[in-house]
mmCIF file of the C-alpha atoms, coordinates in Angstrom:
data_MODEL
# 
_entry.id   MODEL 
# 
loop_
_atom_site.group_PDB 
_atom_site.id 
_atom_site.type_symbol 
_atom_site.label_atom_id 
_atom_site.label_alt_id 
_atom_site.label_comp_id 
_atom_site.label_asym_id 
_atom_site.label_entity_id 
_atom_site.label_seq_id 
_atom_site.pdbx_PDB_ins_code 
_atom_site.Cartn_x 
_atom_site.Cartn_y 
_atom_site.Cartn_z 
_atom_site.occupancy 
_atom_site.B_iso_or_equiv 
_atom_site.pdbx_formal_charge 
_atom_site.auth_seq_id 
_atom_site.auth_comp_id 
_atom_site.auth_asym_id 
_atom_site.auth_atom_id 
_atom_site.pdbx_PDB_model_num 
ATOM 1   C CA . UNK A 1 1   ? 106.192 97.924  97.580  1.00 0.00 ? 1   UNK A CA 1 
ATOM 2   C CA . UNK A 1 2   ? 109.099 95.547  95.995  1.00 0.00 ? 2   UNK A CA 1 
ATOM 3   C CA . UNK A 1 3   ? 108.341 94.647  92.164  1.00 0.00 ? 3   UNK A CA 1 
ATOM 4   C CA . UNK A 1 4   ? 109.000 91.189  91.883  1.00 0.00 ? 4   UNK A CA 1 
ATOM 5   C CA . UNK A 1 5   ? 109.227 88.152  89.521  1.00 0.00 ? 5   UNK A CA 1 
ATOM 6   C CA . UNK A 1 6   ? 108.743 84.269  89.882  1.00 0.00 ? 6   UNK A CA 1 
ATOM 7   C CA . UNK A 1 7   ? 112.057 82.813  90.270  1.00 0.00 ? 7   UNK A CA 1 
ATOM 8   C CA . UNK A 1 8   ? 110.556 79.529  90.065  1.00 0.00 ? 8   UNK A CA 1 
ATOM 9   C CA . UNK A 1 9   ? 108.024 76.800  91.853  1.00 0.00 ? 9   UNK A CA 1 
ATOM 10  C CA . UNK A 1 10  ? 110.014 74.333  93.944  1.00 0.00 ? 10  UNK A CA 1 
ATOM 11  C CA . UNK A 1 11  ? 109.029 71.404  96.645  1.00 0.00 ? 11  UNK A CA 1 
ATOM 12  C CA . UNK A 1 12  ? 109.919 71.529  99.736  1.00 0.00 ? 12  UNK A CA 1 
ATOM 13  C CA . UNK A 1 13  ? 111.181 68.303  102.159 1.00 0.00 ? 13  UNK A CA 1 
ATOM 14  C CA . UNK A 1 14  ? 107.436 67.687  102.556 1.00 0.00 ? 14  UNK A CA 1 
ATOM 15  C CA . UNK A 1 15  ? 107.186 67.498  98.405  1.00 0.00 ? 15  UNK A CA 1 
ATOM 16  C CA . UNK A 1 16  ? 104.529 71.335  99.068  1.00 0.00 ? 16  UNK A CA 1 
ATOM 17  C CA . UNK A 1 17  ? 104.913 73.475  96.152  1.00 0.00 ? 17  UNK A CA 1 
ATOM 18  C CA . UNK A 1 18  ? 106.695 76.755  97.093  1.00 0.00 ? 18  UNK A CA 1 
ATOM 19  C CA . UNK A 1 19  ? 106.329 79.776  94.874  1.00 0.00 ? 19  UNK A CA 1 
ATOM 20  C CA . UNK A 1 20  ? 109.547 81.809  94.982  1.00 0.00 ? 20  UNK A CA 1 
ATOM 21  C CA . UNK A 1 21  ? 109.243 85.517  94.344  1.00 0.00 ? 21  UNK A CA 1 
ATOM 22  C CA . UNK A 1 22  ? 112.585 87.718  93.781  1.00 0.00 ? 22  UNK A CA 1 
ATOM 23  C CA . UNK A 1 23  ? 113.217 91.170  94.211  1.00 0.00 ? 23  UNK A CA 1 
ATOM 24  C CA . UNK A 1 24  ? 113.852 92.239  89.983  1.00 0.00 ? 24  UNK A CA 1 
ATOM 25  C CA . UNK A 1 25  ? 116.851 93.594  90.978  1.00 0.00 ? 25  UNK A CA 1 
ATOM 26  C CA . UNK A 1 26  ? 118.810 91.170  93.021  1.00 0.00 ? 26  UNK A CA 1 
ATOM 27  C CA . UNK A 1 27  ? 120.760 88.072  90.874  1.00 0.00 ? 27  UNK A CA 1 
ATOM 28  C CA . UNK A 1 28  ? 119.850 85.177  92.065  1.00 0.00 ? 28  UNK A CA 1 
ATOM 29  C CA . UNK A 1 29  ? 121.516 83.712  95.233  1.00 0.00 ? 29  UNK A CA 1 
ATOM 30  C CA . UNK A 1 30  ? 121.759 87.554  96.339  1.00 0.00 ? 30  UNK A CA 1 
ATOM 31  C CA . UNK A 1 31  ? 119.534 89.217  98.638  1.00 0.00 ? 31  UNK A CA 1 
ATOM 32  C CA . UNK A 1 32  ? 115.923 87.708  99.485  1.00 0.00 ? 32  UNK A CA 1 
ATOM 33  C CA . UNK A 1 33  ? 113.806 85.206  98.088  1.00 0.00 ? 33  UNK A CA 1 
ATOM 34  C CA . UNK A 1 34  ? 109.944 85.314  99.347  1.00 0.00 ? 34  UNK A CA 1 
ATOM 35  C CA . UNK A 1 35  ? 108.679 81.754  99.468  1.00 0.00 ? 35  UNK A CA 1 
ATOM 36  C CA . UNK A 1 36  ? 104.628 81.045  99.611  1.00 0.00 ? 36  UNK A CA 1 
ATOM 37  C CA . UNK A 1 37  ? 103.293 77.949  99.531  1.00 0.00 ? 37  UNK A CA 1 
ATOM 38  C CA . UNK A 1 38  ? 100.643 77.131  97.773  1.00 0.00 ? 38  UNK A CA 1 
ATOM 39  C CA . UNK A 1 39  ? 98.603  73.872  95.812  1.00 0.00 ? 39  UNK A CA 1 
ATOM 40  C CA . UNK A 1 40  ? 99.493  71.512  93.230  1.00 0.00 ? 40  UNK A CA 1 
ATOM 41  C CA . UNK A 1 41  ? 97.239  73.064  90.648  1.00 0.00 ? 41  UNK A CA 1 
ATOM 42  C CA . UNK A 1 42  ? 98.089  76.279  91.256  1.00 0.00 ? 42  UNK A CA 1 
ATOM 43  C CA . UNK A 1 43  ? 102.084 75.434  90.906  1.00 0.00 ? 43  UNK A CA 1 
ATOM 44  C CA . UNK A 1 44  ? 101.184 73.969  87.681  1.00 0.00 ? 44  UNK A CA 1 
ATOM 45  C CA . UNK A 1 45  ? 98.798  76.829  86.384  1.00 0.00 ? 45  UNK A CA 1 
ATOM 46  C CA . UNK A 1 46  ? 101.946 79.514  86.970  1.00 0.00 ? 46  UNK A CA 1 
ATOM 47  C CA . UNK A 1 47  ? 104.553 77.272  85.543  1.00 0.00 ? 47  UNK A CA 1 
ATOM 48  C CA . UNK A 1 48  ? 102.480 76.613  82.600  1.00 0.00 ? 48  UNK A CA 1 
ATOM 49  C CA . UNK A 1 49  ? 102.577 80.808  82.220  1.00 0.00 ? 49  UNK A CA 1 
ATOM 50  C CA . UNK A 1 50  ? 105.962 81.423  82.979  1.00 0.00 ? 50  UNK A CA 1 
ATOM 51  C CA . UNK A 1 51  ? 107.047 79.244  80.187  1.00 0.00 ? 51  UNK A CA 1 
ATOM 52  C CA . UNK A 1 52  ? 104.675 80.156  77.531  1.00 0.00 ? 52  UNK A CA 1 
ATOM 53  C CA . UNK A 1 53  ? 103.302 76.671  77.269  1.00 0.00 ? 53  UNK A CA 1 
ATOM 54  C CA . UNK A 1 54  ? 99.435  76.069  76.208  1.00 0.00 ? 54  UNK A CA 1 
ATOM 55  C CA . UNK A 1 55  ? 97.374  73.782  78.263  1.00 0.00 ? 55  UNK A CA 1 
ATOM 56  C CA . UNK A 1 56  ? 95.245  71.305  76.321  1.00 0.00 ? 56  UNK A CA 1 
ATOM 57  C CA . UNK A 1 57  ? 92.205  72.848  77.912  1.00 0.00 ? 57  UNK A CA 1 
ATOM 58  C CA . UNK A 1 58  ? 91.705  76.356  79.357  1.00 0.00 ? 58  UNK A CA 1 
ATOM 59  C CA . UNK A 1 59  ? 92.603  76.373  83.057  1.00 0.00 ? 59  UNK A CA 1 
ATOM 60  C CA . UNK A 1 60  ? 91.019  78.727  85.655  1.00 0.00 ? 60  UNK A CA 1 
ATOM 61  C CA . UNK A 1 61  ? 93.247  81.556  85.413  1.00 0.00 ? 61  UNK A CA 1 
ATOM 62  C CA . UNK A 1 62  ? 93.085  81.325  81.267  1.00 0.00 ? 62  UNK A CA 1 
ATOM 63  C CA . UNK A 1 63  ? 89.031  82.091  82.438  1.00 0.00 ? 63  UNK A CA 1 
ATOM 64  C CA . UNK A 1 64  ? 89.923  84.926  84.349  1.00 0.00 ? 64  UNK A CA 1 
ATOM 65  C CA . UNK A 1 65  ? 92.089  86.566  81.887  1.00 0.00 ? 65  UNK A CA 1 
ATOM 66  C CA . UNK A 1 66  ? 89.260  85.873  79.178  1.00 0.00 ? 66  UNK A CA 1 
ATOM 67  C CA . UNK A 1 67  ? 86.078  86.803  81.732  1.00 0.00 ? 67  UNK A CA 1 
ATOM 68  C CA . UNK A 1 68  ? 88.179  90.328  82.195  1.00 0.00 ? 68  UNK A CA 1 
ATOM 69  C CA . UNK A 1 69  ? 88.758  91.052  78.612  1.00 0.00 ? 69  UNK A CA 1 
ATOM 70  C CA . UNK A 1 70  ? 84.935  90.056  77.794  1.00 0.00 ? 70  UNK A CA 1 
ATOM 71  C CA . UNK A 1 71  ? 83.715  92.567  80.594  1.00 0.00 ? 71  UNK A CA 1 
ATOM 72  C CA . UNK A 1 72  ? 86.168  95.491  78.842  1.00 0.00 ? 72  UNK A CA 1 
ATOM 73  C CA . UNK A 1 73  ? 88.182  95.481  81.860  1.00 0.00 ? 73  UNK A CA 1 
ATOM 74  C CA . UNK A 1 74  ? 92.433  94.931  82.329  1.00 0.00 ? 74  UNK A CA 1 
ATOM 75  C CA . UNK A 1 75  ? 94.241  93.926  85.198  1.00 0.00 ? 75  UNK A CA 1 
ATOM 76  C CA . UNK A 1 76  ? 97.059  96.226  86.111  1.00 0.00 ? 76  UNK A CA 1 
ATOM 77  C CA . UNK A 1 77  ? 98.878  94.826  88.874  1.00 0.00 ? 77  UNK A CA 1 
ATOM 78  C CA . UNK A 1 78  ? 98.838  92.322  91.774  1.00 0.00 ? 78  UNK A CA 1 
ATOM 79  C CA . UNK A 1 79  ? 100.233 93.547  95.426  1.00 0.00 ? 79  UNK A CA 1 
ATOM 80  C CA . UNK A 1 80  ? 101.105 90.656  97.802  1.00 0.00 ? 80  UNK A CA 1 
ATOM 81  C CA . UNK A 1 81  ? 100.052 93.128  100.859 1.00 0.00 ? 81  UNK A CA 1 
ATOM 82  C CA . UNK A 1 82  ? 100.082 91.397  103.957 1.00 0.00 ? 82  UNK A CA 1 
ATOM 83  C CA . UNK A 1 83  ? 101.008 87.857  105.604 1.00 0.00 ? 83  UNK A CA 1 
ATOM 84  C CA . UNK A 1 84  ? 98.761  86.873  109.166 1.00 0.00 ? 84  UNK A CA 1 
ATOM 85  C CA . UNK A 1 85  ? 99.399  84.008  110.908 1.00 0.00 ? 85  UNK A CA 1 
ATOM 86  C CA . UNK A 1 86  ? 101.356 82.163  108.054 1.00 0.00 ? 86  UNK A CA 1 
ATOM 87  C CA . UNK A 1 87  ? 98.434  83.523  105.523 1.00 0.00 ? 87  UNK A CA 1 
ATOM 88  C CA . UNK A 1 88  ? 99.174  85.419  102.556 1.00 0.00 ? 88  UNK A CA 1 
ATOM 89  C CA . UNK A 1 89  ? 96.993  88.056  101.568 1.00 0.00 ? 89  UNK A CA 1 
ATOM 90  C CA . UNK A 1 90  ? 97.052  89.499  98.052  1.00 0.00 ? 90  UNK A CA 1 
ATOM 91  C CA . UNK A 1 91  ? 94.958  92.361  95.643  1.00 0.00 ? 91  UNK A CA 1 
ATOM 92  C CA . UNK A 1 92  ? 94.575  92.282  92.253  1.00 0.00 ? 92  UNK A CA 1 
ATOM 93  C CA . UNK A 1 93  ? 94.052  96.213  90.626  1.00 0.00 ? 93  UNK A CA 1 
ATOM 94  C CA . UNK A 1 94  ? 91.627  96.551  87.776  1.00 0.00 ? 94  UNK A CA 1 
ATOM 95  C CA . UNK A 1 95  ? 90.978  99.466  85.239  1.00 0.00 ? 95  UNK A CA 1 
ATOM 96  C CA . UNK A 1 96  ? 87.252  98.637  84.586  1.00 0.00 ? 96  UNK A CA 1 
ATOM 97  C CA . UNK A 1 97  ? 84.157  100.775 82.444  1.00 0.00 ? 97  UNK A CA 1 
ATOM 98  C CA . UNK A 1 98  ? 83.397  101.585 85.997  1.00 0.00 ? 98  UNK A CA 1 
ATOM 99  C CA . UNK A 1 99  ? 86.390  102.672 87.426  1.00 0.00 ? 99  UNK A CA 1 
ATOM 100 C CA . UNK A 1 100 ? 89.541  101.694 89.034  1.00 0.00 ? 100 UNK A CA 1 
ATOM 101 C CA . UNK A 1 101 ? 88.785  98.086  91.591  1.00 0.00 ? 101 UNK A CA 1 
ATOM 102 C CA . UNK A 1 102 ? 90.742  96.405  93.668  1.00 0.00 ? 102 UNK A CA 1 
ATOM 103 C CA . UNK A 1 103 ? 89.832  92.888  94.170  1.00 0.00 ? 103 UNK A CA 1 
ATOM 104 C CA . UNK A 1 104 ? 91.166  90.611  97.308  1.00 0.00 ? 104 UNK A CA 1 
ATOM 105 C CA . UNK A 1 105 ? 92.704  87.264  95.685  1.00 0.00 ? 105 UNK A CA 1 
ATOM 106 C CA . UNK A 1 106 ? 94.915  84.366  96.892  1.00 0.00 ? 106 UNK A CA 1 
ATOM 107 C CA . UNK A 1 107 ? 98.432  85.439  96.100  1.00 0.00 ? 107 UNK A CA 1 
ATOM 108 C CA . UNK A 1 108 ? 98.544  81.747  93.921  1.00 0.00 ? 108 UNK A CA 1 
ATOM 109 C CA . UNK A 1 109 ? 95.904  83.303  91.742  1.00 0.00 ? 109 UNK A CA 1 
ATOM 110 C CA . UNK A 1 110 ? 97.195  86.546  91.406  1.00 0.00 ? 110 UNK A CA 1 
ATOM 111 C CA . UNK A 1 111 ? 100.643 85.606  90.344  1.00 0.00 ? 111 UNK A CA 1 
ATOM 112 C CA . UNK A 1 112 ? 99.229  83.256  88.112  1.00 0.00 ? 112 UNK A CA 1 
ATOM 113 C CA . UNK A 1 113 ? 97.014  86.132  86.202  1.00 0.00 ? 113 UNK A CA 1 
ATOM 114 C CA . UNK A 1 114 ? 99.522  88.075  86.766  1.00 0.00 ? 114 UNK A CA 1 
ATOM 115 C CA . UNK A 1 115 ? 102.044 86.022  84.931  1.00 0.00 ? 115 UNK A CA 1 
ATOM 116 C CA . UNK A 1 116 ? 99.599  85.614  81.918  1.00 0.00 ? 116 UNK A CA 1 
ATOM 117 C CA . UNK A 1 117 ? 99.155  88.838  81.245  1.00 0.00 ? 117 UNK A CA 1 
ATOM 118 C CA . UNK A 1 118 ? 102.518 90.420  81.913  1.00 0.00 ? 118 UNK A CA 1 
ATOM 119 C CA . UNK A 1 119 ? 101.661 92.794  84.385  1.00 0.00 ? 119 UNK A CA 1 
ATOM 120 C CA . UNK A 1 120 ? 103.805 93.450  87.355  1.00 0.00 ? 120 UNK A CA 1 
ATOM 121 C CA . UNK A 1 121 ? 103.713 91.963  90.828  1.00 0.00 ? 121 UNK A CA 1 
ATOM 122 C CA . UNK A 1 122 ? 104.416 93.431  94.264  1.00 0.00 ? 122 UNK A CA 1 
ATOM 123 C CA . UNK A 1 123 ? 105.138 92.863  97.336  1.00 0.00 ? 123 UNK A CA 1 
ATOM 124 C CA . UNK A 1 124 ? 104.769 95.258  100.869 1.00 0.00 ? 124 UNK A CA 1 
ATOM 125 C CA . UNK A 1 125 ? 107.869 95.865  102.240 1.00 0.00 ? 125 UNK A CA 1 
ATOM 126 C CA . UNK A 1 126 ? 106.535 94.502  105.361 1.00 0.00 ? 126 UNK A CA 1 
ATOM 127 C CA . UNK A 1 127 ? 105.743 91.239  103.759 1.00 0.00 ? 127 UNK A CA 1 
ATOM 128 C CA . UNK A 1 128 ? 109.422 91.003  102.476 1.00 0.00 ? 128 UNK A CA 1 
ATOM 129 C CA . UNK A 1 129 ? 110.679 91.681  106.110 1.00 0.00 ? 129 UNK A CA 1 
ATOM 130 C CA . UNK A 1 130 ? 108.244 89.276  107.971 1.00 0.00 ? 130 UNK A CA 1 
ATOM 131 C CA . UNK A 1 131 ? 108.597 86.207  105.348 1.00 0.00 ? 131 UNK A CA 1 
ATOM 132 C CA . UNK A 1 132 ? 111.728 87.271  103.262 1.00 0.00 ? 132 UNK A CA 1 
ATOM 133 C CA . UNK A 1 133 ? 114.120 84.763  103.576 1.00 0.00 ? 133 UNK A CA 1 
ATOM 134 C CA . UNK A 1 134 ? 118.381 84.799  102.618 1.00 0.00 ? 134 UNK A CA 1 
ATOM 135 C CA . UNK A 1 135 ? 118.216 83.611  98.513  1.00 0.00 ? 135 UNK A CA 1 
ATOM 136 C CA . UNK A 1 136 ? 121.432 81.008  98.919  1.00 0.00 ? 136 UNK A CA 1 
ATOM 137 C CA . UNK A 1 137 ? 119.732 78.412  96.707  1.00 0.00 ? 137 UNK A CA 1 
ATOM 138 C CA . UNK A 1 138 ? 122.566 77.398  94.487  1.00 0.00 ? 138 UNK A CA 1 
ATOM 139 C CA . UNK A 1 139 ? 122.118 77.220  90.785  1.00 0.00 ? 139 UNK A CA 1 
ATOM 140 C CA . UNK A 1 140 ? 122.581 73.929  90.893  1.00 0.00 ? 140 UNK A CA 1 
ATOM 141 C CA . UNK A 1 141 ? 119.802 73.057  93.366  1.00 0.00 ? 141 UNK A CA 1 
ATOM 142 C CA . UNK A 1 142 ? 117.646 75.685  91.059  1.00 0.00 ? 142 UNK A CA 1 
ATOM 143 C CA . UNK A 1 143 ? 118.133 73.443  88.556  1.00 0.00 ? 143 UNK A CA 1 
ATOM 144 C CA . UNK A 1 144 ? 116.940 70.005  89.991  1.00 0.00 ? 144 UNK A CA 1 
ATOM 145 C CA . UNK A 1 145 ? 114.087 71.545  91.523  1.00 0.00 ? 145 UNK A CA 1 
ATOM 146 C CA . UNK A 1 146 ? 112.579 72.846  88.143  1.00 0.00 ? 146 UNK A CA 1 
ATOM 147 C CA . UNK A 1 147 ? 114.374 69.715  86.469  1.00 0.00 ? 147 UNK A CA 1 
ATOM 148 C CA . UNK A 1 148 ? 111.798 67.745  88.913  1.00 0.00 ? 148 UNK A CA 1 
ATOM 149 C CA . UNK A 1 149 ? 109.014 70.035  89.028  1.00 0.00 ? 149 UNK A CA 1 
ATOM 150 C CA . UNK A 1 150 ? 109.609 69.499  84.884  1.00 0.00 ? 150 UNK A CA 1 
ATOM 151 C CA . UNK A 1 151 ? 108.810 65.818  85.160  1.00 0.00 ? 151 UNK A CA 1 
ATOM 152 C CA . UNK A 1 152 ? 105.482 65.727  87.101  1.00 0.00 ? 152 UNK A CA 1 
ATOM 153 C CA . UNK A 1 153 ? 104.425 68.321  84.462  1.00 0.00 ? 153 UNK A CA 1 
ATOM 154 C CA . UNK A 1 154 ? 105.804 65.777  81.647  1.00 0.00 ? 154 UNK A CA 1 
ATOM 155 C CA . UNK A 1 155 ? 103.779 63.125  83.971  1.00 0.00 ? 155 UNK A CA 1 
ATOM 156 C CA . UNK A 1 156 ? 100.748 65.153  84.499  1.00 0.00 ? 156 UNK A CA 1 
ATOM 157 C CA . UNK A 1 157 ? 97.334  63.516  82.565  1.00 0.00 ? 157 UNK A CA 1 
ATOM 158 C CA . UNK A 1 158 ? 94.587  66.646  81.903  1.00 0.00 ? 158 UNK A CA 1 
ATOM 159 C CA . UNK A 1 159 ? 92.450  64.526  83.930  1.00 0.00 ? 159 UNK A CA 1 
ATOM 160 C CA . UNK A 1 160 ? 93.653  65.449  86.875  1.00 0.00 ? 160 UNK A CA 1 
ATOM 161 C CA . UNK A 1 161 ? 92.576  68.459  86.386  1.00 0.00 ? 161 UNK A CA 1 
ATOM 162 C CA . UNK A 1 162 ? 89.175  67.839  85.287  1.00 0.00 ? 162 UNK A CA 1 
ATOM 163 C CA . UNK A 1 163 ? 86.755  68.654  88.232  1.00 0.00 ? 163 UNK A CA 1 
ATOM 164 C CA . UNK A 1 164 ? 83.845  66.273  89.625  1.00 0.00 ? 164 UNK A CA 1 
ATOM 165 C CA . UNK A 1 165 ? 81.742  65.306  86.600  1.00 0.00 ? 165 UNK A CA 1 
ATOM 166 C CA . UNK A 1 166 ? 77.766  65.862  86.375  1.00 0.00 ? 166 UNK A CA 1 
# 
């Protein structure tokens, strides 16, 4: 396994939100950078983490970390452990009353818990090798993706998260 960290959420040409995962110890624009895509919500829900902002109202992963602390138990670590057919597949450990769990998770979700609580996040070598692509994003064009991905957070409304109503 490969401890990594977010290096940021960026859109691609078709304005998808791209999670990029870096090795810790390669600077950026050295080495690898995994990208995963993943949804709009869940883009938002992990930038909202990384940068220690609060959310107006809990958001799904704010449950999670609160449903685990009510039930006694602590999440470890998340492993990114596989990719099939252009799927991620990722695991989320837990120290429960019970025992030690593993639970299968989207890796969106598990970075996102993951990056609440501060625990570390992993990815199989394999994974790395399959999906790993050359980091030669410049600083610059690190900047004026999270410069963007900065003003649809400035221009989201709470609403839009707000699910169907009763």
């Amino acid at each position: 396994m490969v401890q990594v960290r977010v290096a940021g959420v960026a859109l691609d040409g078709a304005h998808q939100h791209v999670l990029l995962l870096k090795p810790l110890d390669e600077l950026p624009g050295e080495g690898e950078i995994l990208p995963v895509w993943i949804g709009q919500l869940e883009a938002t829900s992990i930038l909202i983490a990384v940068q220690g902002a609060t959310p107006p109202r809990p958001l799904a992963h704010d449950l999670m970390r609160e449903l685990l602390t009510a039930a006694g138990a602590e999440a470890t670590g998340v492993e990114i452990t596989r990719i099939d057919e252009g799927t991620f597949y990722a695991e989320i450990s837990l120290s429960t009353p019970g025992g030690d769990r593993v639970v299968d998770a989207r890796p969106s979700d598990a970075v996102a818990l993951a990056s609440r609580l501060g625990i570390p996040i992993s990815v199989a070598e394999a994974v790395m090798d399959e999906a790993g692509v050359p980091d030669v994003l410049t600083e610059a064009e690190a900047a004026e993706s999270l410069a963007e991905f900065q003003r649809f957070l400035d221009d989201v409304d709470p609403e839009d998260f707000a699910g169907p109503q009763d």
